[in-house]
C-alpha positions in Angstrom: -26.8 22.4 21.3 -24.2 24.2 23.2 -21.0 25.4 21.3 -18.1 23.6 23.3 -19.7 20.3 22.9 -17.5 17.9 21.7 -17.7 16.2 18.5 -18.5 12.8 20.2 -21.7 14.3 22.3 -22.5 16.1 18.8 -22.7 12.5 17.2 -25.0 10.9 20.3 -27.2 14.2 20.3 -28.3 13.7 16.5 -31.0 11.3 15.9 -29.5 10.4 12.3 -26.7 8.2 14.5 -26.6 4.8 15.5 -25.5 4.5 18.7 -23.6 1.5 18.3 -21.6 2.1 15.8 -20.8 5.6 17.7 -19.4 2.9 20.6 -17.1 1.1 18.1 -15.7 4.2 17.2 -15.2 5.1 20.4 -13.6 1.6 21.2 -11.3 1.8 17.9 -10.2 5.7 19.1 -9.2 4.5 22.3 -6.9 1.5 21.0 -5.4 3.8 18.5 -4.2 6.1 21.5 -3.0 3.0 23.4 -0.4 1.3 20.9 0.3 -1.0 23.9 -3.3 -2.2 23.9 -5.8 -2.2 26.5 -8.2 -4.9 28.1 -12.0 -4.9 28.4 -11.5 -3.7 32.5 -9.8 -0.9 30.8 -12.2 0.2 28.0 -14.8 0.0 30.4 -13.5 2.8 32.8 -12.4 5.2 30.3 -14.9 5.0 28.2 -17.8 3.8 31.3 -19.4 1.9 28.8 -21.1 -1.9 30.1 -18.9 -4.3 29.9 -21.0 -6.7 28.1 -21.5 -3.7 25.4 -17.7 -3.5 24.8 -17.7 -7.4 24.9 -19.6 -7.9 21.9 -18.2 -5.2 20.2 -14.8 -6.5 20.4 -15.9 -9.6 19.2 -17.2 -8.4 16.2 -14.8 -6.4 15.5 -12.1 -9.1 16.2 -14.3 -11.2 14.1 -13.5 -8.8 10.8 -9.6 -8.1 11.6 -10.4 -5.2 12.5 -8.9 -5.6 16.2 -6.8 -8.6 17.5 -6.4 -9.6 20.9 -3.6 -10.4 22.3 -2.2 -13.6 24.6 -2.1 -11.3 27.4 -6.0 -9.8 26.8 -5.1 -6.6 25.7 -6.9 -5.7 22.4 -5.4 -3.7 19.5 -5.9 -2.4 16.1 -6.0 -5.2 13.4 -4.7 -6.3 10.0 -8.4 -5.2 7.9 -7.2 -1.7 8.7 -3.8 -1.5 6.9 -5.6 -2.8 4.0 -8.5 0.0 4.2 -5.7 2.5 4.8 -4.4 1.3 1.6 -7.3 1.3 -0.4 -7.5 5.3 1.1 -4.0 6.0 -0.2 -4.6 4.9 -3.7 -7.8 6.9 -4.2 -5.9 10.1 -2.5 -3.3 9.2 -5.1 -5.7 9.5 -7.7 -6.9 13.1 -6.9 -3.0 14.1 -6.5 -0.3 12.4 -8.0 -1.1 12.8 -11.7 -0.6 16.2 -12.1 2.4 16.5 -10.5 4.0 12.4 -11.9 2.9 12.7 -15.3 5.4 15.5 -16.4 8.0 13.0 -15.1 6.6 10.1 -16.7 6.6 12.1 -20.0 10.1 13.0 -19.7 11.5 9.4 -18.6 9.4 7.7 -21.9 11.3 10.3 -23.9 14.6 9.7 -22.6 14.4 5.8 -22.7 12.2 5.7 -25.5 10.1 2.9 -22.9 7.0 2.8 -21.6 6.6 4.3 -18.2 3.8 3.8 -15.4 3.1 5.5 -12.1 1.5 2.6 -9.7 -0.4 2.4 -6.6 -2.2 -0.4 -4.3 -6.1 -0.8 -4.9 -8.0 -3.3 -3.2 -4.8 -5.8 -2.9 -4.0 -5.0 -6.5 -1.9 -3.4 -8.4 -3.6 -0.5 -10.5 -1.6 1.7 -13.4 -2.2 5.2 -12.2 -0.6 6.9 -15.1 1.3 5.7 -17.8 3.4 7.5 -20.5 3.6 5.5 -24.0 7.5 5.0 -25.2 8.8 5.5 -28.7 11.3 2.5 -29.2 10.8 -0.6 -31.4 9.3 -3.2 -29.7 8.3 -0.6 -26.5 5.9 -2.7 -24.7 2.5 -0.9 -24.5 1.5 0.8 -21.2 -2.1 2.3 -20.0 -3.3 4.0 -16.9 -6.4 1.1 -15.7 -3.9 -1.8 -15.6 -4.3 -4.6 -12.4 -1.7 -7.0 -11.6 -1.1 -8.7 -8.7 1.5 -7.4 -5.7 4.1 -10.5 -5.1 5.2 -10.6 -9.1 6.7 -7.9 -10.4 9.1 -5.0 -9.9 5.9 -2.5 -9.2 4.0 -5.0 -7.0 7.0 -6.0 -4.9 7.8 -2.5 -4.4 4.5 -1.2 -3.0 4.3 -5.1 -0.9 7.6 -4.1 0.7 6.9 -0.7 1.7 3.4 -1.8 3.5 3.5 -2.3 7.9 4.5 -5.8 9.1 0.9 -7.1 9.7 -0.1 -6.3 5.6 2.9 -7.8 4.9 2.8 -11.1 7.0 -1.3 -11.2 5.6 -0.3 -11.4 2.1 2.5 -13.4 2.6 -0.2 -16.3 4.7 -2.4 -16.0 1.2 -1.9 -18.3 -2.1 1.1 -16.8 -4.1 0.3 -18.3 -7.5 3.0 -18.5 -10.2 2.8 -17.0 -13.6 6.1 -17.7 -15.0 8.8 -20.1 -13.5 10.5 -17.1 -12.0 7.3 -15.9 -10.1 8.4 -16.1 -6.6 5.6 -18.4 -4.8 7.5 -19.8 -1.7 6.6 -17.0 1.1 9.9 -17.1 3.2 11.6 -16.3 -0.7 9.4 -13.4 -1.4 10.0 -12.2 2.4 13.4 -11.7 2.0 13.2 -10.3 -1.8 11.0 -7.4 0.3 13.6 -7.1 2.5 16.0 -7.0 -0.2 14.4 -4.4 -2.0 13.7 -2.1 1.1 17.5 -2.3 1.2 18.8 -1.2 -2.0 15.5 1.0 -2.8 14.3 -0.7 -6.1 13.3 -4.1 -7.4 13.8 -6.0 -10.5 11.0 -8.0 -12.1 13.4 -11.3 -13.9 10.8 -12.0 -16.1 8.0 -12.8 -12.8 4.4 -12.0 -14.9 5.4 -12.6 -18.4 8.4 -14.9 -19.6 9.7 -12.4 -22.1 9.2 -9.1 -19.8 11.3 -7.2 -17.2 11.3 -4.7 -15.3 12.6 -2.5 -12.9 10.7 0.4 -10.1 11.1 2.3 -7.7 9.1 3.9 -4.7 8.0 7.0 -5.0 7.7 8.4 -1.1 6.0 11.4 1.2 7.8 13.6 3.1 7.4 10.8 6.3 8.8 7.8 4.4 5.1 6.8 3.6 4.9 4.8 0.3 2.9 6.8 -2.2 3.0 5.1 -5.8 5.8 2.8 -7.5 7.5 4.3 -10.9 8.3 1.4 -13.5 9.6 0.6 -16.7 8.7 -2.5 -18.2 11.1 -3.9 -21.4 11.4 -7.2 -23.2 14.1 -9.6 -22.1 16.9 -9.5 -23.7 18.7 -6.1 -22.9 22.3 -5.8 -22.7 23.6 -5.3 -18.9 24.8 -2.0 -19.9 20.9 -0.7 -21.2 19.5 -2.7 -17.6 22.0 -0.3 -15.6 20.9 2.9 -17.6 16.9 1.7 -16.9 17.7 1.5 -12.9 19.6 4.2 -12.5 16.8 6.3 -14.8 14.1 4.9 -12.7 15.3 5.5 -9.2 16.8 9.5 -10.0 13.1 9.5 -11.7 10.9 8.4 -8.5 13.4 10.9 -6.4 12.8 13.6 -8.6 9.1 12.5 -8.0 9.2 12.3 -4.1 11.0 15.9 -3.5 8.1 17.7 -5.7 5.4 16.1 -3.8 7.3 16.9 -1.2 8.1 20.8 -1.6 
């Protein structure tokens, strides 16, 4: 096999392939270069692939979210790959963000005397990367492994409001079952709590996934403005308005202090 050949004619020229697949990829490269889409006509030039080929690749694909097509016939990248991108940032958090978070997370479960947890999106939940156990009566107990759903809760809205449009309008078309009375189930509600949150860069759990818990987080962001992880402190109801301030404010200098070391 000749040196300068390309990494696609490397992937047709080995037997272990399937040749099919190697066409979808091709199909999904293209669309991800053309962010204004591009028709069957136009796949089939560039890529001089048979139409009927590209056909029924689109329409499987199309089938699994993975493109959409468009009123005008143009075909694009689809919702199933925000959520695979997710799933991708959660296990890269994994690998990465503990080392650097947990020191952070020590020092804030100090200083509060609550429990503290670093949280990320896995497969449309929310998973307890880290946690750091706080020393207060009544400190409600935190552990790294914990899932809870995205629309309730300070941590869940957080990471739901950081997501692209389309992951955003998908969760918001599924059932948004209520835990407490103040779970917020209506989806035009929960829309404009996300867009409440991107605003003022933290959000408030009233008491959405347990009637006698609250809570507030933060985003903890890459260099780009890319969502990471959410910080949060959970604490029962009940605090004076002068301990909620001194939470919030510790939280978001927290999940700052987080973002510029991942970002050095």
């Amino acid at each position: 096999m000749e040196a300068g050949m390309d990494a696609k004619a490397e992937a047709r020229e080995n037997k272990h392939t399937i040749p099919v697949i190697d066409r979808m990829m091709d199909i999904l490269g293209e669309l991800e270069r053309h962010a204004a889409g591009l028709t069957i006509r136009d796949l089939t030039e560039i890529l001089a692939i048979p139409r009927t080929t590209i056909y029924r690749v689109l329409n499987t694909l199309q089938a699994h979210d993975v493109v959409r097509r468009g009123d005008d016939g143009t075909y694009h990248l689809g919702e199933r790959l925000l959520t695979l991108a997710a799933h991708t940032t959660a296990r890269f958090g994994r690998a990465n963000l503990v080392p650097i978070c947990q020191p952070h997370l020590d020092r804030l479960a100090s200083e509060l005397g609550e429990g503290v947890k670093l949280n990320v999106i896995d497969h449309d939940e929310l998973l307890v990367l880290a946690a750091a156990q706080g020393r207060r009566d009544y400190a409600l107990t935190v552990s790294a492994g914990q899932r809870m759903t995205l629309h309730s809760g300070a941590s869940g809205k957080v990471m739901l409001a950081h997501q692209g449009d389309d992951y955003i309008a998908a969760w918001l078309r599924q059932p948004l079952p209520a835990y407490t009375d103040k779970t917020i189930t209506d989806p035009q509600k929960l829309k404009a709590e996300l867009a409440r949150i991107r605003k003022l860069g933290w959000a408030y759990d009233r008491g959405e996934t347990g009637p006698s818990i609250q809570a507030f987080a933060a985003p903890v962001l890459a260099r780009d403005g890319a969502i990471l992880a959410a910080l949060s402190v959970p604490f029962l109801a009940g605090a004076s308005e002068a301990r909620m301030d001194t939470i919030r404010a510790a939280v978001v200098r927290t999940a700052k202090a987080i973002s510029d070391a991942l970002q050095a």
